[in-house]
C-alpha positions, 0 to 999 in steps of 0.5 A: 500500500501507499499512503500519501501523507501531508509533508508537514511533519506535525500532520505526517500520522494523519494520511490523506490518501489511501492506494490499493494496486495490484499488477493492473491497476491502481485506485486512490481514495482520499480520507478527505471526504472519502471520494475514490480520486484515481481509477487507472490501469498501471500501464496508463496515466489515463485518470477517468476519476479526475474531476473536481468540483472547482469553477462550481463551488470554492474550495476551502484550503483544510477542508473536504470537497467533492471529488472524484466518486463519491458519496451523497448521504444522507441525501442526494441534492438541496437540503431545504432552506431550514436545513441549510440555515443550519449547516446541512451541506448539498449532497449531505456530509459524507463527502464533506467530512474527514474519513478515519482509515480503520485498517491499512491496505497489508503487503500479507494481503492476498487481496489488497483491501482497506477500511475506513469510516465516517460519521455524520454529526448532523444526520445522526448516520455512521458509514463503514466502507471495505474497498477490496481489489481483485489479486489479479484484474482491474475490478474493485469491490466496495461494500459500504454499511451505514448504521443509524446512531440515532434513537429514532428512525429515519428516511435517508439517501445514498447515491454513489457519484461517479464524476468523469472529466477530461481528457477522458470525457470529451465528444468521442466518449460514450456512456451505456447502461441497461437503464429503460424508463426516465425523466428530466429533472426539470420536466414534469414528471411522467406519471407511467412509464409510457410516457417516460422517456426511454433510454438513451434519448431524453427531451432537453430544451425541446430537443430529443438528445442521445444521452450517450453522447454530450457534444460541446455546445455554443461558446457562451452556453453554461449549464447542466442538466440531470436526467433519471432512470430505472430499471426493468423489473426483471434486471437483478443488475444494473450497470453503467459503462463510459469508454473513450475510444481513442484511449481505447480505455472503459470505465464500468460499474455493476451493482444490485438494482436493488441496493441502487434502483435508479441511475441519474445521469447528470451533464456540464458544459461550461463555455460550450465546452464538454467539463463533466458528467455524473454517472450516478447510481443510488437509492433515489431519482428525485433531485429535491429535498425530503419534503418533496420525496415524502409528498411524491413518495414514488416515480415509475413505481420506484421508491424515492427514499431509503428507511432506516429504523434506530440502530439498525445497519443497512449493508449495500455494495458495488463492482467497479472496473477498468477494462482495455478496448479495441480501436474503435469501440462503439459501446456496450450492448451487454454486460453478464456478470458471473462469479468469475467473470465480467462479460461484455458484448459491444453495440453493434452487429456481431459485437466483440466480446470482451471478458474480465476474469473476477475473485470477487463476487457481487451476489448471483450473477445474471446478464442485463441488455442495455437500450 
């Protein structure tokens, strides 16, 4: 393990960073907020994780910010004006916090693997997070457990905030998922799913735009936009997938839909210029504050808030890989998932496959088409 320490020798016991590498690959988890900052192969440079929230909020010197993956909890999004007039923070605290590292990465481990934790003063929440490596192929395990501290129950979220930039983020990158049905966050939302778009096209601006894609824009166009998605009823998995052809390089994520029941796909252009997209997965698609959620209670019959009675633990868990592509990929069409492997068919007629072999394990298996 490599732990990156502060250079000030009155900081030097309190490591900021935490690395777990293997032969393929090296991950890096800052304890500032906890956010995973680097996911590369050991051969490349190529970060896909590289984004931070700078040019958007400013950053305190000495203080967490959000960056990289990571973890909105206890909610996802605004908390409400009376909220926020006493201190809670947007996308909750977790990644606004300084996390403890509870157990270093050991050269004796067979699988590399580190713990840490935080607890949230204001939400009354704990999080224990393993992040384990496979011993041989690019693919980490992360199984985060959140305990309620408190003597009452509550209604909480906890989405998993995946930030791609560039350079691997630009026109060419392509993202794919077997999401189906969804909406614009800032458009009325369908009450079936009939009348739900249908991934990967979304009306945004009164314009039908591939999803897949996020092209630049005019010169003086700002702004974002947020579009959410769930998954059919028979699909155990969801996933998510962003590859850069030029770099030949993808990026994946697995994980049980019904740990994460929806995706939500946020997209940033700054100056007409292509600065980021979120590839987020969690346990709601509604992008307000609780009053909201509670008054909405469900879209497309999925639920838009987790419950969490006092003192119990709720244990939820994801695959994240890395896996080299050929020149000229078009994308993922489907992804099968085994104990011992992760299987990928591309998007288009007679699609190559591509397979990473897996230690790990993520529940039962089972293969999910994307749209």
């Amino acid at each position: 393990m490599c732990i990156g320490v502060s250079g000030n020798s009155l900081e030097a016991a309190a490591p900021v960073d935490v690395q777990l590498k293997n032969d393929q690959a090296v991950v890096r988890i800052t304890l500032a907020g906890g956010g995973i900052t680097e996911f590369r192969l050991t051969d490349s440079r190529l970060n896909p994780l590289n984004w931070t929230i700078e040019g958007l909020e400013p950053i305190v010197d000495g203080q967490p910010f959000l960056q990289g993956h990571f973890l909105c909890l206890d909610r996802w999004g605004a908390p409400s004006e009376a909220e926020a007039k006493r201190g809670v923070p947007f996308h909750g605290e977790a990644p606004r916090t300084r996390w403890k590292l509870t157990r270093p990465v050991k050269s004796s481990d067979v699988e590399p693997f580190a713990e840490m934790q935080v607890r949230l003063q204001l939400a009354g929440l704990s999080v224990r997070r393993k992040l384990v490596m496979d011993r041989k192929s690019s693919v980490v395990l992360v199984r985060e457990a959140v305990t309620n501290d408190r003597k009452l129950g509550r209604i909480y979220n906890m989405v998993q905030h995946p930030s791609i930039a560039p350079p691997f983020l630009d026109a060419t990158t392509v993202v794919d998922s077997n999401a189906i049905h969804g909406f614009l966050q800032e458009a009325e939302v369908p009450a079936t799913s009939a009348q739900a778009a249908r991934w990967p096209r979304m009306k945004i601006n009164g314009k039908w735009v591939d999803l897949r894609h996020l092209r630049p824009g005019k010169k003086n166009e700002t702004g974002h936009d947020v579009s959410s998605f769930v998954f059919d009823d028979t699909s155990g998995h969801g996933w998510v997938t962003a590859v850069h052809p030029g770099s030949g390089l993808l990026l994946g994520y697995v994980w049980k839909t019904r740990d994460y029941p929806w995706l939500n796909i946020w997209r940033y252009r700054r100056e007409g210029k292509v600065m980021a997209r979120g590839l987020e997965f969690g346990t709601t698609g509604l992008h307000q504050p609780f009053q909201a959620l509670v008054a909405r209670g469900r879209i497309l019959d999925r639920p838009l808030m987790s419950f969490i009675d006092a003192g119990k633990t709720v244990t939820r868990e994801y695959l994240m890989f890395l896996m080299k592509v050929p020149t000229g990929y078009t994308g993922v069409s489907r992804l099968e998932l085994t104990r011992d492997a992760v299987t990928l068919v591309e998007r288009k007629p007679g699609g190559r496959t591509l397979q990473l072999t897996l230690d790990l394990s993520l529940g039962a298996g089972g293969t999910a088409d994307g749209r």
